[in-house]
Every structure is written in structure tokens, then in C-alpha cells.
N, C-alpha and C positions, 0 to 999 in steps of 0.2 A: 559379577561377571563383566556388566559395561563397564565399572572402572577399570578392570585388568586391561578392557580393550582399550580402553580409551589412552592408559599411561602405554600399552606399545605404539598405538598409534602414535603418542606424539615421539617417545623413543625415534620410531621409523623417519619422523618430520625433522627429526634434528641428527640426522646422522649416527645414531647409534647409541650406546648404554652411554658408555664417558661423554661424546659431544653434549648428550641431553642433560644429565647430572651436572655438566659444567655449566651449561646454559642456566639452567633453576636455580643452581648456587647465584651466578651473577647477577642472576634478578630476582633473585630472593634478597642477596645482602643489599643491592639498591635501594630496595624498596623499604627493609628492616632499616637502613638508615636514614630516609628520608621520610618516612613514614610512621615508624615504631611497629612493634611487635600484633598491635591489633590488627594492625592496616593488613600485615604477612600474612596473619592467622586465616582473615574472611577472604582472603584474596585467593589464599592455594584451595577454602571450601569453594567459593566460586567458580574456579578458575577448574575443577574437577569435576562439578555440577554441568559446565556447559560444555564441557571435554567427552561426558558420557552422553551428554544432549545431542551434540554430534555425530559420536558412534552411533546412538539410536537413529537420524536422521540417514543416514549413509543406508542403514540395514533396509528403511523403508524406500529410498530410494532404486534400491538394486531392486527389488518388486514390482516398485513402480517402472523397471526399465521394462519390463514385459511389455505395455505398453507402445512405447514407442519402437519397438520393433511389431507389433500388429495394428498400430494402427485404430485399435476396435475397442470398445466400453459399453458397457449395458447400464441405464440410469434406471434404477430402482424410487418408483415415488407414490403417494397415497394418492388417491381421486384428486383431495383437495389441494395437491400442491404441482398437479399438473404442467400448470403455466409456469413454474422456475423449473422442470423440467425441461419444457422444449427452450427454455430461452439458454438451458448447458446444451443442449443439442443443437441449437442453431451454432453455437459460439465452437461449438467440436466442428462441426460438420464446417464450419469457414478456418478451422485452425487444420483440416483435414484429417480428421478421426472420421471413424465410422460411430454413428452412436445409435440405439437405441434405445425405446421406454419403455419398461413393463410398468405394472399396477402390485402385480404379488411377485413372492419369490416362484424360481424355475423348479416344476415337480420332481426333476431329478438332481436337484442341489447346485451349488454354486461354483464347487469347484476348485480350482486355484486362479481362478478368474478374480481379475480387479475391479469390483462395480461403485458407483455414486450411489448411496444411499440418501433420500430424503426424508426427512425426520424417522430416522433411523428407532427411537424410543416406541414406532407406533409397529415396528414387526416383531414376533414370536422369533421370527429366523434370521441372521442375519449371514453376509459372508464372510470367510475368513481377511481377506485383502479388502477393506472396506476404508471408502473415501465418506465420511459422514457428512452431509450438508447439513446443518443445523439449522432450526428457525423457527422455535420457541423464544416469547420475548424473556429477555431476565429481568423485565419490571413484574413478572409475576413466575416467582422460583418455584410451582409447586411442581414445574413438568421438568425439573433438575433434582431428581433423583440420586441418590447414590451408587444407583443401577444405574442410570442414564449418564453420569458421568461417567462411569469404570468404561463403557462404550465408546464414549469418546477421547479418552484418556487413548484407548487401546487403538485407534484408528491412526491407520495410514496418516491421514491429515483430517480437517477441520475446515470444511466452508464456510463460513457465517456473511450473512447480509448486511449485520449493522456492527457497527465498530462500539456501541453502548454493550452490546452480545458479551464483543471479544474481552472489553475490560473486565467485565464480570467474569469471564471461563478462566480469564487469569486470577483472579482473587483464590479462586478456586482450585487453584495449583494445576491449571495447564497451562503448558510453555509456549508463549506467543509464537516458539517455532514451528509447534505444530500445526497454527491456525492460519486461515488465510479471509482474508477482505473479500466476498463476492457480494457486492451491491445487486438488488434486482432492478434490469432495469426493463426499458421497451425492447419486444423484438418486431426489427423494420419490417415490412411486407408481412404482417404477421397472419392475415387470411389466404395470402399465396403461400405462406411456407404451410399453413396447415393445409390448404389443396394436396401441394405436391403430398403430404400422409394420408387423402383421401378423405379428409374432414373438410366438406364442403359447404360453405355457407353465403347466400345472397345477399349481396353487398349495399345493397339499395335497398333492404326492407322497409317495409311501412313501418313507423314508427306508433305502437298503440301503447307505450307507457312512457305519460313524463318521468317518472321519477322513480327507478329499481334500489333496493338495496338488494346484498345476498348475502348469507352469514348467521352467525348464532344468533337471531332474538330475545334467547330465554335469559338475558340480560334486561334490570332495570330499566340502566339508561340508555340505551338501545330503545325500548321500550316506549320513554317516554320523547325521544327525539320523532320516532316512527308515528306518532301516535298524535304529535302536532301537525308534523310537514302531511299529515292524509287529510286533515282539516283545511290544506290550503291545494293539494295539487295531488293528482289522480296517482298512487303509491303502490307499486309492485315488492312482493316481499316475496323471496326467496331463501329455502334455507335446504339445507342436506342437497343438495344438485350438484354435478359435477359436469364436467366435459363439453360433451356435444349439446345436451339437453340447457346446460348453464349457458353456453355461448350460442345458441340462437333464443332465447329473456334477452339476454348482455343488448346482444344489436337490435332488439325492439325497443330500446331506453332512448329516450334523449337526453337523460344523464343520471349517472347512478352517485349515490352518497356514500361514503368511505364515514362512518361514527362507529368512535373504539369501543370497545369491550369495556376496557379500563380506562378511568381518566386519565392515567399515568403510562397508557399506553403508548407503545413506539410508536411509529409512524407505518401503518398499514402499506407496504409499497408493490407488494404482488398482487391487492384486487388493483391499487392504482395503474398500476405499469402494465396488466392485463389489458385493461378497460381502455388506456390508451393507445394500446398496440390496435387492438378493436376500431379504434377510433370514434370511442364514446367520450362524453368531454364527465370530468367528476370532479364532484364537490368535498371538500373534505374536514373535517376538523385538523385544526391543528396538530404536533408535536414534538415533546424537548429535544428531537432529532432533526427536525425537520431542515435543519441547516447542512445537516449533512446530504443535502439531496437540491443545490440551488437549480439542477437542470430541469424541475417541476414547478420553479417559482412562477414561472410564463403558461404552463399546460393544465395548471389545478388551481381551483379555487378556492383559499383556506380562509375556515373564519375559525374564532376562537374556542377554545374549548369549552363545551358547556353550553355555548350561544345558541340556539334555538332557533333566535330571532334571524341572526345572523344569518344561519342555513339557508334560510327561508328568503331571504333577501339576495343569497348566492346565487340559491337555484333560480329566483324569480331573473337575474342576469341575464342566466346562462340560455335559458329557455324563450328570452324577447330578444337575442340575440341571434341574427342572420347563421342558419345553421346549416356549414357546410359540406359536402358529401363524405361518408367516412372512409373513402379514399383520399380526397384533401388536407382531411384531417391526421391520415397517418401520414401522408408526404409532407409535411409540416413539421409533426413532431419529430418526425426523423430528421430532420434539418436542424434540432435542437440538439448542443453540444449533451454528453451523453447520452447519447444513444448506442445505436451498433458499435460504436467505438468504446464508450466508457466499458460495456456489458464485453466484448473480446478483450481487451485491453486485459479486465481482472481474470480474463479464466486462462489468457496468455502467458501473464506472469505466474499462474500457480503450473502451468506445462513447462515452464523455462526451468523453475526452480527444482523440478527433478529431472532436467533434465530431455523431457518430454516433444522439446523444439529447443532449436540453439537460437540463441542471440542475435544472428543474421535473419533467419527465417521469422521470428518475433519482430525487427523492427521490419522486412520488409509487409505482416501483415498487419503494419500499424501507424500505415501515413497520416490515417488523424486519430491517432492515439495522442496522449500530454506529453509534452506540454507545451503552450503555446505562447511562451514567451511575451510577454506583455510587455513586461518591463526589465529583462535580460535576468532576472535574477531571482534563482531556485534556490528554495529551501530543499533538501533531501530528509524524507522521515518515511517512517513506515504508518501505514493504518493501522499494524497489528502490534503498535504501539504505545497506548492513546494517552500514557504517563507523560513518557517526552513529548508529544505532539499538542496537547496540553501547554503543558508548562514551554514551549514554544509560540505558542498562541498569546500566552500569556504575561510574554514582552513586547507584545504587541510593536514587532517590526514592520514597516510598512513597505510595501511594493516587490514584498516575497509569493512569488504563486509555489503552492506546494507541491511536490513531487512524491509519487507515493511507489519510491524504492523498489528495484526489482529486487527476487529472493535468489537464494541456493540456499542448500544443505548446507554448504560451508556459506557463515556471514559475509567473511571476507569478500568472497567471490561476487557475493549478492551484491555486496557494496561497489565493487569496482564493476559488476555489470552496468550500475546504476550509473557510472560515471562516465563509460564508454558509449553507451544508448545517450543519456545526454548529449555528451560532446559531438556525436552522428547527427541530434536534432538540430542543435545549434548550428554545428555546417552547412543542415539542409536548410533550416531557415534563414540565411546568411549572415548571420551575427557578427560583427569583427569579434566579439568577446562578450564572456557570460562569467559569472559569477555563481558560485553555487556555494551555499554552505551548508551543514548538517543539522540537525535539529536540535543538539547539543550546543550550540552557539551562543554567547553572551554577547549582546551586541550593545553598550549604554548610549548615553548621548556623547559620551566625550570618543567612544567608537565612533558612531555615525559621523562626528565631526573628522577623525582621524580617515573614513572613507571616503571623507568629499577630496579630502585633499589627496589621497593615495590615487582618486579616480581623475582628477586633474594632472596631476605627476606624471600617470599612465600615458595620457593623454600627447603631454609633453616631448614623449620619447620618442615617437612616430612610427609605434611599432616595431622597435626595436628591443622586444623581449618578451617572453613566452608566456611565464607564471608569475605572479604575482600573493604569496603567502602571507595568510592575514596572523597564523598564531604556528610555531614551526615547536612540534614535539617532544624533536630528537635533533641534535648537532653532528653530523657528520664528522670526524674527525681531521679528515681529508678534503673539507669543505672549502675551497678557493673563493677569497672576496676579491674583487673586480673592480667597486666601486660603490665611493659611499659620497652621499651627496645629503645635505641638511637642507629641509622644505616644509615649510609650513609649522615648524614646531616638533617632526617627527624625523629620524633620523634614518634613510633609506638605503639597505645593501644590495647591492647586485653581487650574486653567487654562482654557484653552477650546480647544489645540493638542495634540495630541500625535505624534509617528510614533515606531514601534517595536512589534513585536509579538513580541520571544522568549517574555514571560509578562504578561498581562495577567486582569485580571478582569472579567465583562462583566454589567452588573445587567440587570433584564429591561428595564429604562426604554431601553435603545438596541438591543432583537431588530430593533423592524421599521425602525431607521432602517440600523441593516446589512442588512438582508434587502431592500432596495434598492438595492442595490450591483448593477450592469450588467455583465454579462461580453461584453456583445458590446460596451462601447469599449474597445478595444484602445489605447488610450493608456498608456503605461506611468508617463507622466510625471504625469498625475493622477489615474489611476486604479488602481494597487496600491491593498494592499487600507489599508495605514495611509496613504497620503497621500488616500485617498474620506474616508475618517475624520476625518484631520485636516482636511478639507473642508464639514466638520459644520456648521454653523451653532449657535452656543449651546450648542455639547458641554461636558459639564460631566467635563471630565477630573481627574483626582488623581495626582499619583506623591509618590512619596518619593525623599529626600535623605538620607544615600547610597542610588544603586539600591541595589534588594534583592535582585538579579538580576544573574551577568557571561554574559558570551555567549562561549562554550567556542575558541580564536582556533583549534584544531586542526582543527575540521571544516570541512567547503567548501561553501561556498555553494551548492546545492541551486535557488536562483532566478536566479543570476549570474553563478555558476560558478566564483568566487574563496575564497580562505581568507578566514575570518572577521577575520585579524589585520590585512587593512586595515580594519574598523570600529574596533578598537581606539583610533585617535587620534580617532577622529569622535566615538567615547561619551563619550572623556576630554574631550573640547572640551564637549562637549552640558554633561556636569553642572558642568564651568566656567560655561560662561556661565549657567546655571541656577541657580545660587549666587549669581554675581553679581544677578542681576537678582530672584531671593529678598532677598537682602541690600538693594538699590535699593527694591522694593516697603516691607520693614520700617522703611528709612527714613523714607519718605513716611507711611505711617500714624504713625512717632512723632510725623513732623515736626505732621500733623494734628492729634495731642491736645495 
């Protein structure tokens, strides 16, 4: 049934039975002859796989539109996961929902009501319109059941904390579309927001335990870490406690110890981000995650896995050190980049992508959201895509801060949100000009060398032109060249067409001609975000000859759902006929003098 829906949807996209048949024909025989027959074959499976992916998105979305016409969400969560509870409920309540927490389901059922389930595997009952937050580690698969998948499979969408999570629910055959990146992080003022719920606790208590843990014990190594640190320093153990009764132990510590279950464990970041909302300082072991989280390199103390000694030498720090009021303490960590910003940021982007808040309302409640320009030059990728972001990492480009891509139901849209929201930040930060490329980007050295002199050149012109295309897709037919000028080794057109966005450079002469770019035509045909572009009027476009840029053929298309190796013959055409028609142009002005 989603395929039927899926081929009239795209029928409807392309003007009707003949325009869409004639379309697939033309880029079926393209592709058959630039490509061969295999290329065709995995291309229309593909190409029908993310077609019905779509359909399905759309259906969850119109569900999810309830929502944003009420306003209101009920967070369903167990004792123990409390605390990422109220930290979606601070992030609702500043994004302007109403949200509540229950602990069980409601005795007269759910309803056709939308709720946030946390760890959804742990109820008998679940809702039909269910948003699952996940947060079981998959370094240890026993609590991914075949049950507990088909649950998540079947859900609205998919919260996850750790992007090691997401990789693995993909292996698993769920579609990165359905998942989304929620980091836990600190919530600011976190003893006032629980006042205002009547959860009252004295902020200055005495302090009668150096050293809390709270958690399963009936672990080895637990066990024996537990069982040194009470030989050197007065040790509170806690286990099965929840809530109120867990957070006043919590504020009798002068620091609690974070030791995994598993050695191979993630990185525990809901007691950490708890404990520090708290404004208790903790100690922690290490893990292979831990890089994903640098806004705790400065608030926690990690010693290595396994290390004992190390602990012991932490805590003994942490404890001879001047220790501040746990109101200083949380006005501090709050001052640390991710905080209320990184934790709204991610539950912003999963409300934009259905739709939930638009794109104005999003950036204006996101003045220190990312990203913060350090060195003008964004990588765009997703989290919920850790193949490409990987193997991005793994050209190890230097002076890229990464961007982590708004979403929609439609890629497209997500993509050009992402490039519209930038182009706004860079105005507000006054950038004359930004660069951004996609995570697909091939950039060697004899590129990097091609961008010094492309950023020179730029330089040169005094601002007399808009965009700058580092690798151009598709050749407009009707494409006007203006001006060609040989520098540096590289041969440079000025046009008024361009499509292509792996890396481009964006001067400030075109923020607000993209920052009218319309997210509600759904048109895909003319409105992605390089064909609104190449729609410009008078754009004063530049690329170079040879691109300076290849686009990586291993990773998969992210907006269409294919391997990048079919653009392969389409780029080699583009700087063919780009040449030629450089070549044509050079003629004519000889023939002129």
C-alpha cells in the first residue's frame, strides 16, 4: 500500500501520469547510460524504499500535527528515568507546550492522545501515538528484544541520547528517519524548576557524605571499585531509590562517583547531568563516548577505566578543593556551552521537523543555539547519521565546526532549513562570508591548495559577487558566462546558474536573498534549496575549472536515499560541458578583438 502511495505521490510531484513517466524515462536512460544497468536497477530499489519512507513520514506527521494545534503532551517515564524526564519538560515548557509527567499509564487509557514514552520496553501498556525515548545502551543487546524493536519500529519517532545507540537501531533495520539525536544534558535552575512542582529541597545542606554512589551494586565491578574507595573515604551506597528521597542523599554528597556496569559501557550522562543540575561535583570513569559530550571535559573528573587508584586520587582532588555553594555551582555549569541551549536546541529541531514550531520561531528561541563560527566554516551532517559523519571525520579537515542539520519529513526541506537557519546565524554574527559544505565532501590536499587561492581570488573582487561553487552537479542549459579569468593554476567562471551544494562559499551580498527561501512550497522540483538558487535572478555565481571539490560516491544520499555513485556521471558531464562552453565563450571574446 505505501508503494502505491508513494508512486502517486510522486505522479502528483511531477505534474501527472505522462509528465512523471516522461521524467523516469529521462533519468532512467541517463543514468542507464552513464552508469550501466546495475547502477538503474539499485537505484529505482532505492529510490522506492525512501519514496515509501516518506509516505510513512508524512502519515506520522499529520498525528503529530495534533500537537501543535494543543499545545499539550503527557511524558510517560519509570521512577528511574525521572531526571530526562523533567529535562523534555523544561525544553517543552521554554519551547511553549504544556507538558506533564506521570510515573504509570492513565487508568482510563491513553486515548488518541500523543505521549513521550521513556524506556518504553519497561510497560505492560503502551499508547497508540507513541513518541519512544530510548536509553538502553547497545553495548549490551539483551534489553533489544525482538519485542522491543517491533515497538520501536512502530513509533511515531525515536529519541536516542547517544549517537553509538542510533548506529546500532540502524544496523537493525530502523531508518535513521525515524530517529532523532536527544543528548541529556543539565537543566539550568534545576532546584527552582523543581520548587515551582512542589519538590522542595534546602539548598545549603550539611554535607554528611563524602562520597554517594546510587545504582545497581549487585555488579562485580561495582563491587570491587565500592569496596576500595570505603577503605579510604566515608561511602554512601544507594540503590533502588528514586525521586525525592534519591535527591535529598544526592545534596548530602560532596561528590558522587559515576563506575559502569560494564567496562564497555557508554558513558552514564543522566546520573552525570542529574548530579550536576544538583550542583554536586562527580567523579567518573571514563568512555569510548565520551568525546561526544566535550561540554563535561571542564564539570567531571574522568579517570580511566578500570583505575581504582585513579578514583581515589580524583575524589581525594575534588574533596581538598575549595568547595563552592551548590548554587555557584550550578550558575557556573550553566555558563558552560551546552547547556539549556544544547538540551532546547535538540528537542527544537525534533518540533521543527514535524512541523511542531516553524523555522522563525525555532531560530528566534535559539540565540545561543550552534553554531558559533570560530573559523567561518560549517560542515553540515546529521547525528542520525554516524556512517557519513565518520567517514567525514575521517579526512580529517581542519577548521570545520560541525553542524548538526535541521530535519523535516521531506529531506529536502530539512536540508534547505539547514541552510536558511545558517545563513540567518551568519548575518547575525556579521560574517562578510561563510562557507559551508556537506558531509559528503572530498576535500585532498591539492583541494585545500585550490581553496587558498579560490579564497584569495574572492578576496580580490571586493565583493563583487554572491556565490561561489566549489563542485556544480548539473549545467543549466541556459547558463550565461560573464567571465573567465585564469589564477593560480585554476580556471575561474563567473555565471549567473549554478546547482550544487557539497561546498560552496556564501558572501554576505546573498544572506537575505536565501533567507527567502519558502519552506512551505513543497515543490521539490523547484524548490530545493540549489535549484531556489539557481532561480536567482542576476546571481552573480563563480566556480572553478577543475572542481576543487569530488563528492565522496561511498556515502548515500541522505535527501534521496541513493549512493552518491550515481552523481558521478552527471558531475563528469557538468564539467564537460562547462569546458566546452568556457572554451565557446573564450572564442567569441577572441573572435571580438
Amino acid at each position: 500500500m505505501q508503494t502505491f502511495r508513494a508512486i502517486g505521490r510522486y505522479i502528483k510531484e511531477n505534474g501527472g501520469t505522462v509528465a512523471a513517466i516522461h521524467r523516469i524515462c529521462r533519468l532512467s536512460w541517463g543514468l542507464l547510460t552513464e552508469s550501466g544497468l546495475r547502477a538503474l536497477i539499485r537505484e529505482i530499489g532505492n529510490t522506492l524504499q525512501v519514496r515509501r519512507a516518506q509516505v510513512e513520514q508524512i502519515r506520522r506527521k499529520i498525528i503529530l500535527a495534533t500537537l501543535a494545534e494543543e499545545k499539550e503532551i503527557t511524558i510517560l517515564a519509570t521512577p528511574h528515568t525521572l531526571y530526562v524526564a523533567y529535562m523534555l519538560n523544561y525544553a517543552l515548557l521554554e519551547a511553549g507546550f504544556q507538558a506533564s509527567v506521570i510515573t504509570s499509564p492513565p487508568p482510563l487509557g491513553f486515548g488518541k492522545a500523543v505521549y513521550i514514552v521513556l524506556c518504553p520496553q519497561m510497560f505492560s501498556r503502551l499508547p497508540r501515538n507513541l513518541i519512544s525515548f530510548q536509553m538502553e545502551q547497545s553495548t549490551s543487546s539483551r534489553w533489544f528484544t525482538r519485542s522491543y524493536l517491533k515497538k520501536l519500529r512502530t513509533s511515531l519517532a525515536i529519541l536516542d541520547y547517544s549517537r553509538t545507540n542510533i548506529a546500532f537501531m540502524e544496523q537493525q533495520g530502523i531508518p535513521y528517519r525515524s530517529i532523532f539525536y536527544m543528548p541529556i544534558r543539565k537543566i539550568p535552575n534545576y532546584l527552582e524548576f523543581l520548587a515551582a512542582k512542589g519538590l522542595h529541597f534546602e539548598k545549603d545542606r550539611e554535607k554528611e557524605y563524602e562520597v554517594l554512589f546510587y545504582g545497581d551494586v549487585n555488579n562485580a565491578r561495582r563491587r570491587t571499585f565500592l569496596d576500595q574507595l570505603s577503605k579510604r573515604f566515608e561511602v554512601k551506597i544507594i540503590g533502588n531509590l528514586f525521586g525525592n528521597e534519591l535527591y535529598r542523599h544526592i545534596l548530602k554528597a560532596r561528590v558522587v562517583v559515576n563506575i559502569h556496569y560494564y567496562e564497555t559501557a557508554l558513558l552514564e550522562t543522566t546520573r552525570i547531568c542529574e548530579c550536576l543540575s544538583l550542583g554536586i561535583p562527580v567523579v567518573s570513569e571514563t568512555a569510548k563516548d565520551r568525546a561526544e559530550y566535550p561540554e563535561l571535559e571542564s564539570q567531571v573528573r574522568f579517570t580511566e577505566i578500570g583505575d581504582v587508584a585513579g578514583m581515589i586520587k580524583a575524589i581525594e582532588a575534588v574533596l581538598s578543593a575549595e568547595v563552592a555553594s551548590p548554587e555557584a555551582r550550578v550558575r557556573s555549569a550553566n555558563r558552560e556551552r551546552g547547556g539549556e541551549a544544547a538540551s532546547n536546541f535538540y528537542l527544537n529541531r525534533f518540533l521543527l521537523a514535524y512541523g511542531l514550531v516553524d523555522l522563525n520561531t525555532f531560530a528566534a528561541n535559539g540565540s545561543s543555539f550552534p553554531p558559533s563560527f570560530p573559523t567561518g566554516r560549517i560542515c553540515l551532517s546529521l547525528p542520525e547519521t554516524p556512517a557519513r559523519r565518520a567517514s567525514f571525520l575521517s579526512r580529517k579537515l581542519p577548521d570545520f565546526e560541525i553542524f548538526d542539520g535541521l530535519r523535516h519529513t521531506q529531506g529536502w526541506i530539512g536540508c534547505a532549513l539547514s541552510y536558511k537557519y545558517l545563513i540567518q546565524r551568519a548575518k547575525r554574527a556579521g560574517l562578510r562570508q561563510v562557507l559551508i559544505c556537506e558531509d559528503d565532501v572530498v576535500l585532498d590536499q591539492e583541494g585545500k591548495a585550490a581553496l587558498s587561492v579560490v579564497e584569495k581570488y574572492l578576496e580580490s573582487l571586493n565583493g563583487e559577487w554572491d556565490l561561489f561553487v566549489g563542485l556544480i552537479s548539473h549545467i543549466h542549459p541556459d547558463v550565461k558566462i560573464r567571465q573567465v579569468a585564469e589564477v593560480g593554476g585554476l580556471t575561474f567562471i563567473h555565471m549567473d546558474k549554478m546547482t550544487g551544494m557539497v561546498l560552496n562559499i556564501y558572501n554576505h551580498t546573498v544572506y537575505d536573498k536565501l533567507g527567502l527561501w519558502n519552506e512551505l512550497n513543497e515543490d521539490p522540483k523547484t524548490n530545493t534549496i540549489d535549484r531556489y538558487l539557481e532561480n536567482i535572478e542576476g546571481l552573480r555565481v563563480i566556480t572553478a575549472i577543475p572542481f576543487i571539490v569530488g563528492h565522496s560516491e561511498e556515502d548515500s544520499s541522505t535527501l534521496w536515499g541513493f549512493g552518491n555513485e550515481s552523481y558521478a556521471g552527471l558531475i563528469a558531464h557538468s564539467q564537460e560541458l562547462l569546458t566546452v562552453k568556457v572554451d565557446t565563450f573564450l572564442a567569441k571574446d577572441k573572435h571580438r578583438d
